[in-house]
PyMOL CGO cylinders between C-alpha atoms (Angstrom):
from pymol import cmd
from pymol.cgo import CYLINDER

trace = [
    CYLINDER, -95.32, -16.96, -8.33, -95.93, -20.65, -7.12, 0.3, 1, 1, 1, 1, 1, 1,
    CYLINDER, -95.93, -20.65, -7.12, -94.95, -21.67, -11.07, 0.3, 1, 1, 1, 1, 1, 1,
    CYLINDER, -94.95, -21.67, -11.07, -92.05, -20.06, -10.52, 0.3, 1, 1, 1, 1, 1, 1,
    CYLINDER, -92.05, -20.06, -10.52, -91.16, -21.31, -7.18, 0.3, 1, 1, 1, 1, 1, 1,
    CYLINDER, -91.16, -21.31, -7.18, -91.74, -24.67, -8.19, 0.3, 1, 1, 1, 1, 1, 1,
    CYLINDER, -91.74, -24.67, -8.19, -89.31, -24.27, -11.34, 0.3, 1, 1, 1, 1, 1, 1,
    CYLINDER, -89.31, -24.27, -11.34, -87.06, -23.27, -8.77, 0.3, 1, 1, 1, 1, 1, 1,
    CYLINDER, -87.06, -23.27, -8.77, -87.13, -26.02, -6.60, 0.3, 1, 1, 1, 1, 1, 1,
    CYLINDER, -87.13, -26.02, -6.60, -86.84, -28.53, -9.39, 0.3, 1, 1, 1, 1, 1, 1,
    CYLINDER, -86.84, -28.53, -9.39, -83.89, -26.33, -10.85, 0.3, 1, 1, 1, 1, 1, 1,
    CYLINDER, -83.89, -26.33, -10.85, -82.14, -26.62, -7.34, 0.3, 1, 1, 1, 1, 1, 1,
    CYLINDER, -82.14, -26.62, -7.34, -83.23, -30.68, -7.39, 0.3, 1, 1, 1, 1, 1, 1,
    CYLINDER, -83.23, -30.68, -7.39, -81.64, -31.59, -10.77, 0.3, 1, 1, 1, 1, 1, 1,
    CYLINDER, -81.64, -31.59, -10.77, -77.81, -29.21, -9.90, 0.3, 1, 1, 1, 1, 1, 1,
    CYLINDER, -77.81, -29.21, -9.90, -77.68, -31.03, -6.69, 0.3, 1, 1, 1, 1, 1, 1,
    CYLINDER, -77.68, -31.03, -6.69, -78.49, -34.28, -7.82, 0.3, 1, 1, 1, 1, 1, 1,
    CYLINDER, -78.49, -34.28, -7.82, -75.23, -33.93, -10.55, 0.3, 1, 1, 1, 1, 1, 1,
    CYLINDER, -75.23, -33.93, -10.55, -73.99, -31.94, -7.65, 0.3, 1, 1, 1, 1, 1, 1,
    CYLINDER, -73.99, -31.94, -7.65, -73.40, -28.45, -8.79, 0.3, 1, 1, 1, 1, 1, 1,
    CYLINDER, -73.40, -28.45, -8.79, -75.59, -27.43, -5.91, 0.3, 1, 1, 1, 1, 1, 1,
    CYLINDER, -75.59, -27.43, -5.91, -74.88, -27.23, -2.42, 0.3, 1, 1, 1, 1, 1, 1,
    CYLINDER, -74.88, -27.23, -2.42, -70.96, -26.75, -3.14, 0.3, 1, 1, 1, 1, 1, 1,
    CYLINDER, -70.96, -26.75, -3.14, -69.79, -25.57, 0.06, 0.3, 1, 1, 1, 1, 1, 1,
    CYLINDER, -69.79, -25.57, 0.06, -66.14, -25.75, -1.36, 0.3, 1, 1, 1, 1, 1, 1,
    CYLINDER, -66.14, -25.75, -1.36, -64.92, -22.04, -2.19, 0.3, 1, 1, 1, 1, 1, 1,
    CYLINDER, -64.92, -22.04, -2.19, -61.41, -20.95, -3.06, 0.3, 1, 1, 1, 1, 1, 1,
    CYLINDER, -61.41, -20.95, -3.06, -60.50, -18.68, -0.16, 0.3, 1, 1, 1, 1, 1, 1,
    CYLINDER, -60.50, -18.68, -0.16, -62.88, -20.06, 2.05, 0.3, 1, 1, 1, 1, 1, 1,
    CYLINDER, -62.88, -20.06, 2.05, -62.44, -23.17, 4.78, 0.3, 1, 1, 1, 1, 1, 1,
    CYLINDER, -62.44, -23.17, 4.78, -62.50, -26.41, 2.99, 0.3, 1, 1, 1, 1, 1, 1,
    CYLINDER, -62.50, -26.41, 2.99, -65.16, -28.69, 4.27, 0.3, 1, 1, 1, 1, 1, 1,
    CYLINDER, -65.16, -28.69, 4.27, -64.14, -31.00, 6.99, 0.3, 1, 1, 1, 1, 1, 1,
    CYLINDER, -64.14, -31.00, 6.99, -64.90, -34.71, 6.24, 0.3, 1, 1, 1, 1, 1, 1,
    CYLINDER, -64.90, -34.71, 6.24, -63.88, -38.60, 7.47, 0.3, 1, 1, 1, 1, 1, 1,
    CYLINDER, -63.88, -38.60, 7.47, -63.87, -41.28, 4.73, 0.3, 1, 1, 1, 1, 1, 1,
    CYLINDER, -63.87, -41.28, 4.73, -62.57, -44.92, 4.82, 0.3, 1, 1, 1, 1, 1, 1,
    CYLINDER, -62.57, -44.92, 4.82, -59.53, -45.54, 2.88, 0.3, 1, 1, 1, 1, 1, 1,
    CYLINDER, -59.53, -45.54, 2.88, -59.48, -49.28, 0.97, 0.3, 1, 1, 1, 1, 1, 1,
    CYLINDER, -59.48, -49.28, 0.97, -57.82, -50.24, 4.30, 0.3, 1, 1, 1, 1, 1, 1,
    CYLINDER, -57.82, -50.24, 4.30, -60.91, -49.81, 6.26, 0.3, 1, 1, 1, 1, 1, 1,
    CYLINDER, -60.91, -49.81, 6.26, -59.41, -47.18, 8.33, 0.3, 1, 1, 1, 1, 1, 1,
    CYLINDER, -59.41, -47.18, 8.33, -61.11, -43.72, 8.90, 0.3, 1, 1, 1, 1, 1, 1,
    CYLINDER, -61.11, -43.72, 8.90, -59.15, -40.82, 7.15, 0.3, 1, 1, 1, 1, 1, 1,
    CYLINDER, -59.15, -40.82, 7.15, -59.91, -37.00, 8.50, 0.3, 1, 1, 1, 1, 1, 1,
    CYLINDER, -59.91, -37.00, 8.50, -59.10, -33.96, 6.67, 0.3, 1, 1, 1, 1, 1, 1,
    CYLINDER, -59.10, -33.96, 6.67, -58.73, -31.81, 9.32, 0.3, 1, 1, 1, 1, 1, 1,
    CYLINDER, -58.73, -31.81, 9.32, -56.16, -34.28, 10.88, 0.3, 1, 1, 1, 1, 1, 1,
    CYLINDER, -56.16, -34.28, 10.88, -53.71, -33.08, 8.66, 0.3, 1, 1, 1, 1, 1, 1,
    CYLINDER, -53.71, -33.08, 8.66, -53.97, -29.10, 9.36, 0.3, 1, 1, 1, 1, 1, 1,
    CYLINDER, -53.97, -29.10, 9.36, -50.88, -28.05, 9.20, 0.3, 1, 1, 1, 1, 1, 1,
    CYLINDER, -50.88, -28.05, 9.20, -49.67, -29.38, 5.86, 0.3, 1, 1, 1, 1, 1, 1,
    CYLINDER, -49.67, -29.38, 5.86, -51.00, -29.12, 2.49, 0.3, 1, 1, 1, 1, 1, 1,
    CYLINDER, -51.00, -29.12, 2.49, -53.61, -31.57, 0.98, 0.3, 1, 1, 1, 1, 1, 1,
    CYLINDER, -53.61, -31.57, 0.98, -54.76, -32.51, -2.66, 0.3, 1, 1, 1, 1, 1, 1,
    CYLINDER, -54.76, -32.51, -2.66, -57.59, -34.09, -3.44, 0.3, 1, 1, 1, 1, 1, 1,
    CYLINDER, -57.59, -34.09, -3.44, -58.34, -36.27, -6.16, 0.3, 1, 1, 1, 1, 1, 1,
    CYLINDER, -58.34, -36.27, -6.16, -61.39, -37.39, -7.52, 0.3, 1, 1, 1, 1, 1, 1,
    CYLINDER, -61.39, -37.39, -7.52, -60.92, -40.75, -9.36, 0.3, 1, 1, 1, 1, 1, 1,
    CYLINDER, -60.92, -40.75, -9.36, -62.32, -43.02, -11.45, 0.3, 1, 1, 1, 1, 1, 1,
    CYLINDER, -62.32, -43.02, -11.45, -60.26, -45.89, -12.77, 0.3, 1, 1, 1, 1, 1, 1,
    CYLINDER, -60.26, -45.89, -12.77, -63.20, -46.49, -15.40, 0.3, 1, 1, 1, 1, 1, 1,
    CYLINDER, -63.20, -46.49, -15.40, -62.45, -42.83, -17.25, 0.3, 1, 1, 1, 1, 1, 1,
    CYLINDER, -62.45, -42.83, -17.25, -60.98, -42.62, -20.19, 0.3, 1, 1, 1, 1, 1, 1,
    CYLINDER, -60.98, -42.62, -20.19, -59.66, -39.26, -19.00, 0.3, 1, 1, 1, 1, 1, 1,
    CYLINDER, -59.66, -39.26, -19.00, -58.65, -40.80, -15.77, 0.3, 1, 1, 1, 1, 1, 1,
    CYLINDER, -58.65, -40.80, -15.77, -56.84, -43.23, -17.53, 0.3, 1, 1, 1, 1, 1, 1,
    CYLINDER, -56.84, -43.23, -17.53, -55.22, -41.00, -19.69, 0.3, 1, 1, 1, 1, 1, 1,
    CYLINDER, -55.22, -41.00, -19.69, -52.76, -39.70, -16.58, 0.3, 1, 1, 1, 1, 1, 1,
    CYLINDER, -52.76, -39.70, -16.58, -52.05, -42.85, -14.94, 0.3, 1, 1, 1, 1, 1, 1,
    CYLINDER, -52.05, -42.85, -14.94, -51.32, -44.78, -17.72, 0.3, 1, 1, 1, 1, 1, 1,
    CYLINDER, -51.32, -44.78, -17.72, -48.99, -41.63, -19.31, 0.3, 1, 1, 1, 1, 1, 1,
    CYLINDER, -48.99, -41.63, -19.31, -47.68, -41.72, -15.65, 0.3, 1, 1, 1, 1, 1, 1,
    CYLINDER, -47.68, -41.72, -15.65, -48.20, -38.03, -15.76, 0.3, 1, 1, 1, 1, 1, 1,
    CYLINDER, -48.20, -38.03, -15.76, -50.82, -38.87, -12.46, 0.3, 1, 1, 1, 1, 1, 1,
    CYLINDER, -50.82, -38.87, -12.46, -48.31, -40.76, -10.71, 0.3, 1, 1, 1, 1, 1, 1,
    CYLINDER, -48.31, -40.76, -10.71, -45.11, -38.44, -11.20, 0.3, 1, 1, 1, 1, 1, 1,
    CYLINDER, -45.11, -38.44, -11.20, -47.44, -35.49, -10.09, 0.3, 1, 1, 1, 1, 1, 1,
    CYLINDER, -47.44, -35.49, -10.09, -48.14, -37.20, -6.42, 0.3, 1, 1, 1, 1, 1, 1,
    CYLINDER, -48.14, -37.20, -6.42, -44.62, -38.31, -6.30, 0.3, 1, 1, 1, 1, 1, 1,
    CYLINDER, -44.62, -38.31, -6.30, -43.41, -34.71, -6.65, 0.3, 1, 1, 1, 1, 1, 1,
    CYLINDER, -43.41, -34.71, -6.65, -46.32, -33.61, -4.32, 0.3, 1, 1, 1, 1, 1, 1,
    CYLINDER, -46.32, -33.61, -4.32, -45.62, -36.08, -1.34, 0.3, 1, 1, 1, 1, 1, 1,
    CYLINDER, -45.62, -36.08, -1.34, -41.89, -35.79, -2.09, 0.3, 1, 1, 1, 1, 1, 1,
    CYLINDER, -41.89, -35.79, -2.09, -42.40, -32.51, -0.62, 0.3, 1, 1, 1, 1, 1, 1,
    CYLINDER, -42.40, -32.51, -0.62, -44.78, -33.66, 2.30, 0.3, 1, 1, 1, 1, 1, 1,
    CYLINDER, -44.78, -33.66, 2.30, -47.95, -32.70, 0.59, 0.3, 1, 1, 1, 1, 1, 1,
    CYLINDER, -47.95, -32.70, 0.59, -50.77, -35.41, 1.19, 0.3, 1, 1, 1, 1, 1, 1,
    CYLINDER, -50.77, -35.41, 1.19, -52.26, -36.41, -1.30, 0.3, 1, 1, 1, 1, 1, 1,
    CYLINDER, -52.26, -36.41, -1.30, -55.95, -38.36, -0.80, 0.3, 1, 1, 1, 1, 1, 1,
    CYLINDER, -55.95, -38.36, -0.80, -57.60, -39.67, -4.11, 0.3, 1, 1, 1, 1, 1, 1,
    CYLINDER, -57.60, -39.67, -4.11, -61.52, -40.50, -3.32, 0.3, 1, 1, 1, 1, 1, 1,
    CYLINDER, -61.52, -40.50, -3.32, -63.56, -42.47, -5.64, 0.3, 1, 1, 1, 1, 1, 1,
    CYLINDER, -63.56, -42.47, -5.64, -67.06, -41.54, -5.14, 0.3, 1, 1, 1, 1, 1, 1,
    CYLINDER, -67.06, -41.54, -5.14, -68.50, -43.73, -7.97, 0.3, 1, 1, 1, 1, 1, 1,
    CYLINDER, -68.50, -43.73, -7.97, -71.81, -45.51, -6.41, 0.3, 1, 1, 1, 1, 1, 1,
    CYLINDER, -71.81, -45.51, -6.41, -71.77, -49.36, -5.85, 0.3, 1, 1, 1, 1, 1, 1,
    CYLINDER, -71.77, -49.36, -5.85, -74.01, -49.72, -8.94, 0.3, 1, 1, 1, 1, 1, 1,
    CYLINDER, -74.01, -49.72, -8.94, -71.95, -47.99, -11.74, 0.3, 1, 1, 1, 1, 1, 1,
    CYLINDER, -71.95, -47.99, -11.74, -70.23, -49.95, -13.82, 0.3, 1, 1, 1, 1, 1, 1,
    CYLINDER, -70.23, -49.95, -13.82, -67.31, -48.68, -13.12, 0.3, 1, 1, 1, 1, 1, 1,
    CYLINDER, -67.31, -48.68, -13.12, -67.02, -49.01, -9.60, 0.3, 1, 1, 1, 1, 1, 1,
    CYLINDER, -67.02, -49.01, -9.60, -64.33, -50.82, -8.23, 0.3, 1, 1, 1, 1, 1, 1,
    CYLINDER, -64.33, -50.82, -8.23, -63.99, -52.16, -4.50, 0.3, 1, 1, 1, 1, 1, 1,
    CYLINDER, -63.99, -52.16, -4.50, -61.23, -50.96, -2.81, 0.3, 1, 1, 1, 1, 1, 1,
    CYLINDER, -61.23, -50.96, -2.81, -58.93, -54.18, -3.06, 0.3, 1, 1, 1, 1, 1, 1,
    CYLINDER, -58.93, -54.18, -3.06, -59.46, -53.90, -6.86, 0.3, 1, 1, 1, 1, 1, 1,
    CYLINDER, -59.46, -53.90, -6.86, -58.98, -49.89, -7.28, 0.3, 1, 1, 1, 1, 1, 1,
    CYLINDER, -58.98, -49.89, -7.28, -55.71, -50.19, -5.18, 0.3, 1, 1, 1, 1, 1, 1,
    CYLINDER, -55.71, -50.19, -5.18, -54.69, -52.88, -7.33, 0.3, 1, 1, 1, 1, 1, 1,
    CYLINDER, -54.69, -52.88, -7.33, -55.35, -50.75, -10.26, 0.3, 1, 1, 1, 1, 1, 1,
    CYLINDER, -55.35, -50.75, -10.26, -53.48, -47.61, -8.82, 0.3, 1, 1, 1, 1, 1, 1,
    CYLINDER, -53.48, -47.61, -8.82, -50.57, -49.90, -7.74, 0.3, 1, 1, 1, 1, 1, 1,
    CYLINDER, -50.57, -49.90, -7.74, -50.22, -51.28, -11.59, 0.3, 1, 1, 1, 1, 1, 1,
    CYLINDER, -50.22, -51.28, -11.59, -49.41, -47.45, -12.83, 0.3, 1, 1, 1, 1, 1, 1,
    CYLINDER, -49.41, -47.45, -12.83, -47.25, -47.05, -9.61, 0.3, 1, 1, 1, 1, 1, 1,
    CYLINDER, -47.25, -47.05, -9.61, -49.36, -44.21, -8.10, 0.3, 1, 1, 1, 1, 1, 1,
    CYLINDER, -49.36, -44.21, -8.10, -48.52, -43.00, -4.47, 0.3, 1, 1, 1, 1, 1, 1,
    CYLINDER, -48.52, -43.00, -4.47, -51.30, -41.33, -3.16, 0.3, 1, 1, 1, 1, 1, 1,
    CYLINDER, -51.30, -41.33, -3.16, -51.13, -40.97, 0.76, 0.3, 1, 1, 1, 1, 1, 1,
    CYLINDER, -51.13, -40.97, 0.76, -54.11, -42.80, 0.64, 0.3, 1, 1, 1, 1, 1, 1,
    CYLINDER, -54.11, -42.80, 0.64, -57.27, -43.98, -0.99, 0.3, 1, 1, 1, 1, 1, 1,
    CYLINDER, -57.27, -43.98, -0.99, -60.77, -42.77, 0.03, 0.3, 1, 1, 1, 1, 1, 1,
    CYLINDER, -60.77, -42.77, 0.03, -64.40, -44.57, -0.60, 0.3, 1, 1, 1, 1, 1, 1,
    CYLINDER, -64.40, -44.57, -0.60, -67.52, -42.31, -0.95, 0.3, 1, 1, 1, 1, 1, 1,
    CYLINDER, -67.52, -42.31, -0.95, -69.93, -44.08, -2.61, 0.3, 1, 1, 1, 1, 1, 1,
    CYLINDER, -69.93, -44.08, -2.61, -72.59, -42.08, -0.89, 0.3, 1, 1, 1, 1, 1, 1,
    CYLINDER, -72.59, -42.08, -0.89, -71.19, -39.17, -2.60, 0.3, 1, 1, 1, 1, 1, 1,
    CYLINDER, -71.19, -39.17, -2.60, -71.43, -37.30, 0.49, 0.3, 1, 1, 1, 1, 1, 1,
    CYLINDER, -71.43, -37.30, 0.49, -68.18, -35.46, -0.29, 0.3, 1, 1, 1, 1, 1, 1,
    CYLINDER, -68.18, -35.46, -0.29, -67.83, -35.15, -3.41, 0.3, 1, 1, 1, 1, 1, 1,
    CYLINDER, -67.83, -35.15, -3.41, -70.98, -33.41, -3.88, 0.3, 1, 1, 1, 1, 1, 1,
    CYLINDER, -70.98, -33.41, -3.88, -70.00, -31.32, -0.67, 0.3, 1, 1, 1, 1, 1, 1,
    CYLINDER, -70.00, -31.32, -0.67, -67.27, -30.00, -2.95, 0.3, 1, 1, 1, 1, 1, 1,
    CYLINDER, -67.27, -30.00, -2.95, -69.27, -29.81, -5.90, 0.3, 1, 1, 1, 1, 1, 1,
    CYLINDER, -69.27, -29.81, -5.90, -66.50, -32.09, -6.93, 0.3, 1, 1, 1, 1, 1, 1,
    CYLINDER, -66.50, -32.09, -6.93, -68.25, -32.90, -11.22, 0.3, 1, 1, 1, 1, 1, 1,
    CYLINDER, -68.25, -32.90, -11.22, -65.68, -34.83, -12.98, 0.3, 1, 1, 1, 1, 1, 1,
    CYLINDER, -65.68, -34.83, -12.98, -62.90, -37.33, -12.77, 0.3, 1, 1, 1, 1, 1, 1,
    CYLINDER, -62.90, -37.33, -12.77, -60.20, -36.08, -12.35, 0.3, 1, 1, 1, 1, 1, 1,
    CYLINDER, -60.20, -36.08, -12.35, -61.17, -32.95, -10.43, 0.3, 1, 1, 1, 1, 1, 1,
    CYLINDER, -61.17, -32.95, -10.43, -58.53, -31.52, -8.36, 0.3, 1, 1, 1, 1, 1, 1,
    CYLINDER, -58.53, -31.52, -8.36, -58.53, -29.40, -5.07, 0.3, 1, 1, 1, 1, 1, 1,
    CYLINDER, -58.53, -29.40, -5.07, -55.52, -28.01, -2.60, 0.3, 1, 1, 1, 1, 1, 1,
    CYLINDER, -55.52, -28.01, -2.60, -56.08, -27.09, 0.92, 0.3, 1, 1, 1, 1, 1, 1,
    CYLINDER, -56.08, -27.09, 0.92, -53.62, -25.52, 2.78, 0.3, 1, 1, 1, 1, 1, 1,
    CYLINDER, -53.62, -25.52, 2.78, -52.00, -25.69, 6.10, 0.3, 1, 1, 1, 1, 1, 1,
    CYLINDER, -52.00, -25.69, 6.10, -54.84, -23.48, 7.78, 0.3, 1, 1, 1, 1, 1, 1,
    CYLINDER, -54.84, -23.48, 7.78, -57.36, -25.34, 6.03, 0.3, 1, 1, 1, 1, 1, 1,
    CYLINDER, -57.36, -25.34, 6.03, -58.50, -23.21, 3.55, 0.3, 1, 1, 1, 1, 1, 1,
    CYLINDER, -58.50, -23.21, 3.55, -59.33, -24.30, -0.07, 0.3, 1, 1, 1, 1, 1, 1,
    CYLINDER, -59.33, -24.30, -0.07, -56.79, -22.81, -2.43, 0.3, 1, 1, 1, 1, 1, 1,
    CYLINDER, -56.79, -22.81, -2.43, -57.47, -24.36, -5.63, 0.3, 1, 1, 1, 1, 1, 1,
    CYLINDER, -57.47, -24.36, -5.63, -60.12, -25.80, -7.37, 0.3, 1, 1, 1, 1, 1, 1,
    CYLINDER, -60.12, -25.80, -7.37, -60.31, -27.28, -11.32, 0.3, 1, 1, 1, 1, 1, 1,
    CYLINDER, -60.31, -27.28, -11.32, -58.61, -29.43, -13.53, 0.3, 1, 1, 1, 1, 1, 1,
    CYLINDER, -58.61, -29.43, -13.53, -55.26, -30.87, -13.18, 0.3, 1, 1, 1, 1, 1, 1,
    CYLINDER, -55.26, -30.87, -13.18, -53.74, -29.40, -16.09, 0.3, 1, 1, 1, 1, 1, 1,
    CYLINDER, -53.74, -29.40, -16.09, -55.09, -26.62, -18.94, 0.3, 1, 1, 1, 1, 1, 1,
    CYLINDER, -55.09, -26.62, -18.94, -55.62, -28.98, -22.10, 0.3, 1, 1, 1, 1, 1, 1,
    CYLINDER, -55.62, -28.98, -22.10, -59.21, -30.83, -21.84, 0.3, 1, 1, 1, 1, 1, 1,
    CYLINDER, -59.21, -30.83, -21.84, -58.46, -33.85, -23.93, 0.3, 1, 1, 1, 1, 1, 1,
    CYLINDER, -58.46, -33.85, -23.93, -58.51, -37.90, -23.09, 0.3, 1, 1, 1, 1, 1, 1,
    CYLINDER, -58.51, -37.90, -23.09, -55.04, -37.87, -25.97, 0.3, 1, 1, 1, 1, 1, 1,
    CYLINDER, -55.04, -37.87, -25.97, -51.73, -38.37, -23.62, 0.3, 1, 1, 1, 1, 1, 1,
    CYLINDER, -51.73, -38.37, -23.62, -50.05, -36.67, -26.30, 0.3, 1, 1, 1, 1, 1, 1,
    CYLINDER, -50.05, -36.67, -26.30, -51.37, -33.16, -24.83, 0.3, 1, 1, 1, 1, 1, 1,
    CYLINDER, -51.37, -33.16, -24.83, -49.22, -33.81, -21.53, 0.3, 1, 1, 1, 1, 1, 1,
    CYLINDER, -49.22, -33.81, -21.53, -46.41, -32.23, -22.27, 0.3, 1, 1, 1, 1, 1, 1,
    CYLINDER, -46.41, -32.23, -22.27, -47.53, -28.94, -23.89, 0.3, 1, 1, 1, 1, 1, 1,
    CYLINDER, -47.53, -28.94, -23.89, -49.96, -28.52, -21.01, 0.3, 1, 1, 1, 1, 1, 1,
    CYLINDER, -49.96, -28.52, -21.01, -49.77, -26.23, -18.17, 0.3, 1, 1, 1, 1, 1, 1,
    CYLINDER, -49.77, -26.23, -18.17, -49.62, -29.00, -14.90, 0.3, 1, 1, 1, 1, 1, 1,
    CYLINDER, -49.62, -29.00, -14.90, -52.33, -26.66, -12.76, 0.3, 1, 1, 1, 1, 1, 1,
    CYLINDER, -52.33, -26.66, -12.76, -51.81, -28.81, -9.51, 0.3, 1, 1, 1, 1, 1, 1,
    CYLINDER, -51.81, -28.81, -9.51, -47.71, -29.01, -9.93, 0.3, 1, 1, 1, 1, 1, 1,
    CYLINDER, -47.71, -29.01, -9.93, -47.66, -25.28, -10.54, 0.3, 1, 1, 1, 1, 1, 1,
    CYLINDER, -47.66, -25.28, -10.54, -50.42, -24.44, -7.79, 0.3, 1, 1, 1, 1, 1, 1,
    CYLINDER, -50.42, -24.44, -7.79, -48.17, -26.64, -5.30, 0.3, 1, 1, 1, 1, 1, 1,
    CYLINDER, -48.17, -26.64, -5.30, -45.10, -24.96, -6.26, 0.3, 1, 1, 1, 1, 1, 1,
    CYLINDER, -45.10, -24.96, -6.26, -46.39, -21.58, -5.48, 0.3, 1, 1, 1, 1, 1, 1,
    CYLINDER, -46.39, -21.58, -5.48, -48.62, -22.59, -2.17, 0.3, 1, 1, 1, 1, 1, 1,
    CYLINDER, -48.62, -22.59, -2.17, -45.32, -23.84, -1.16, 0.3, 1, 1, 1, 1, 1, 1,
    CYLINDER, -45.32, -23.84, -1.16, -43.28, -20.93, -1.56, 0.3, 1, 1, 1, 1, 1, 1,
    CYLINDER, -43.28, -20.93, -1.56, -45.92, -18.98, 0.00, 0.3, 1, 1, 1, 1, 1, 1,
    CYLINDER, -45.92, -18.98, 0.00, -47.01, -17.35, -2.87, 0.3, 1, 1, 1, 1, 1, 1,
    CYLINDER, -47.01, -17.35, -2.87, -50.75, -16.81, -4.26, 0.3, 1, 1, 1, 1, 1, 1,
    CYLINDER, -50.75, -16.81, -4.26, -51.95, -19.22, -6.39, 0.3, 1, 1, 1, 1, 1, 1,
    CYLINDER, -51.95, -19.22, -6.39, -52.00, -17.59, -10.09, 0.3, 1, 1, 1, 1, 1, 1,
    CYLINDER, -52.00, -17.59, -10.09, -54.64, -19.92, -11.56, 0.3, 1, 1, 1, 1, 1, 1,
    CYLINDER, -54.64, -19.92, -11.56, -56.80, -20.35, -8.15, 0.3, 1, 1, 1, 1, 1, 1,
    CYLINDER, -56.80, -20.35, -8.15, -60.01, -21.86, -10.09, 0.3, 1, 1, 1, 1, 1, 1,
    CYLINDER, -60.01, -21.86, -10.09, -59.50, -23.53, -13.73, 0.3, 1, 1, 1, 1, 1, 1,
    CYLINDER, -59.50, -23.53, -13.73, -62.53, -25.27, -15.39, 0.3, 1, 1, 1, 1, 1, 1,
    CYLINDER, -62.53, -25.27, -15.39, -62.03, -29.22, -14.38, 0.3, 1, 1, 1, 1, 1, 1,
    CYLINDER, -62.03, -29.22, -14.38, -62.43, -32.12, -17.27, 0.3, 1, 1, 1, 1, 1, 1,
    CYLINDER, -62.43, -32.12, -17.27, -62.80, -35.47, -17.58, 0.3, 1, 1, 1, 1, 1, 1,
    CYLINDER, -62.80, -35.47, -17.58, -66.01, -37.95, -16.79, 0.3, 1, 1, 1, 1, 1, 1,
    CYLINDER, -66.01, -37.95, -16.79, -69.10, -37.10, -14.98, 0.3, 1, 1, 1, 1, 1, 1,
    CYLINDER, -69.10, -37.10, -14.98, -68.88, -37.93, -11.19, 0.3, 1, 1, 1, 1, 1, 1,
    CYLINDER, -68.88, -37.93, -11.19, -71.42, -41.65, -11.53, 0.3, 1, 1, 1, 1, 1, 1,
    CYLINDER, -71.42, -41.65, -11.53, -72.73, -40.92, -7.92, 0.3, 1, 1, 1, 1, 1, 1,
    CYLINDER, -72.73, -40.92, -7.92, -75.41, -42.36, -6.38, 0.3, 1, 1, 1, 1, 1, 1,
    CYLINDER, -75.41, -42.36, -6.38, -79.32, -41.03, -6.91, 0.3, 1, 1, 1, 1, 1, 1,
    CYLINDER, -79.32, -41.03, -6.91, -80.72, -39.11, -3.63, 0.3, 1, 1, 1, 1, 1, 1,
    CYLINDER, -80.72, -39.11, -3.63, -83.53, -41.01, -2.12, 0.3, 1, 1, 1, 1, 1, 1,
]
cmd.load_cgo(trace, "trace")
């Protein structure tokens, strides 16, 4: 019994520090409240905007997956379609300071300004703190909230798992078509698709 409890433990230790455990994100459930700094340095709060919907991004500049929809622009024409229609749209980076693909703010807005990208706005978590509250696992990985705050969608941003910006177009757009039916006040047909992309580089617990 205490070989097994300890087995347990460790199990639970190693999911939470990739974090898979702990996820207290759950389509159909409240979507966890947080406040981040954007690369402004201003504080950004989830639960300010209640009353609209919200996608969140996790990002990664450094991805090769990541980079495959920005530089496509299929990244970019998906947020411009989203906050053409008052959606917010927050991307969060929570790549620790000592990855080497982190990027400080003035850099990763630099970066997201080069492929034209219009997120409402940019969000640091190099604690991880969120992300791992989400069990957010790759870049991208893609959530919706809506206006009452519940989380609506969880998984990738579109249905073809590849870093080739050739599979765009013949892929179903999960977010685009998970926006158009939140919008119209329909149920979300794919509510929770199987995200791709990078691991999440976040930083080791203490």
């Amino acid at each position: 019994m205490k070989l097994l409890r300890r087995t347990l433990i460790a199990t639970a230790a190693a999911l939470f520090a990739t974090g898979a455990a702990h996820a207290a994100a759950t389509v159909g459930q409240p979507a966890p409240d947080f406040t981040l700094t954007d690369a402004t340095g201003k504080p950004v709060r989830l639960s300010d905007f209640k009353g609209r919907h919200v996608v969140l991004e996790w990002t990664n500049p450094g991805c090769p997956f990541v980079r495959k929809h920005y530089d496509s622009g299929n990244m970019p024409a998906t947020q411009k379609d989203a906050t053409g229609k008052n959606v917010v749209w927050l991307s969060i980076n929570s790549t620790e300071k000592a990855s080497s693909d982190y990027l400080e703010p003035a850099r990763l807005t630099a970066w997201l300004g080069e492929r034209k990208a219009v997120p409402t706005a940019v969000l640091m978590d190099e604690e991880g703190t969120v992300g791992r509250s989400y069990g957010a696992r790759t870049t991208p990985h893609m959530y919706i909230v809506n206006p009452q705050g519940v989380l609506v969608y969880a998984g990738g941003i579109d249905s073809i798992p590849s870093a080739r910006p050739a599979d765009i177009e013949r892929a179903t757009n999960y977010v685009k078509t998970g926006l158009a039916q939140a919008l119209a006040g329909q149920p979300i047909s794919a509510a929770t698709t199987q995200p791709y992309g990078c691991s999440i580089k976040y930083k080791s617990p203490a």
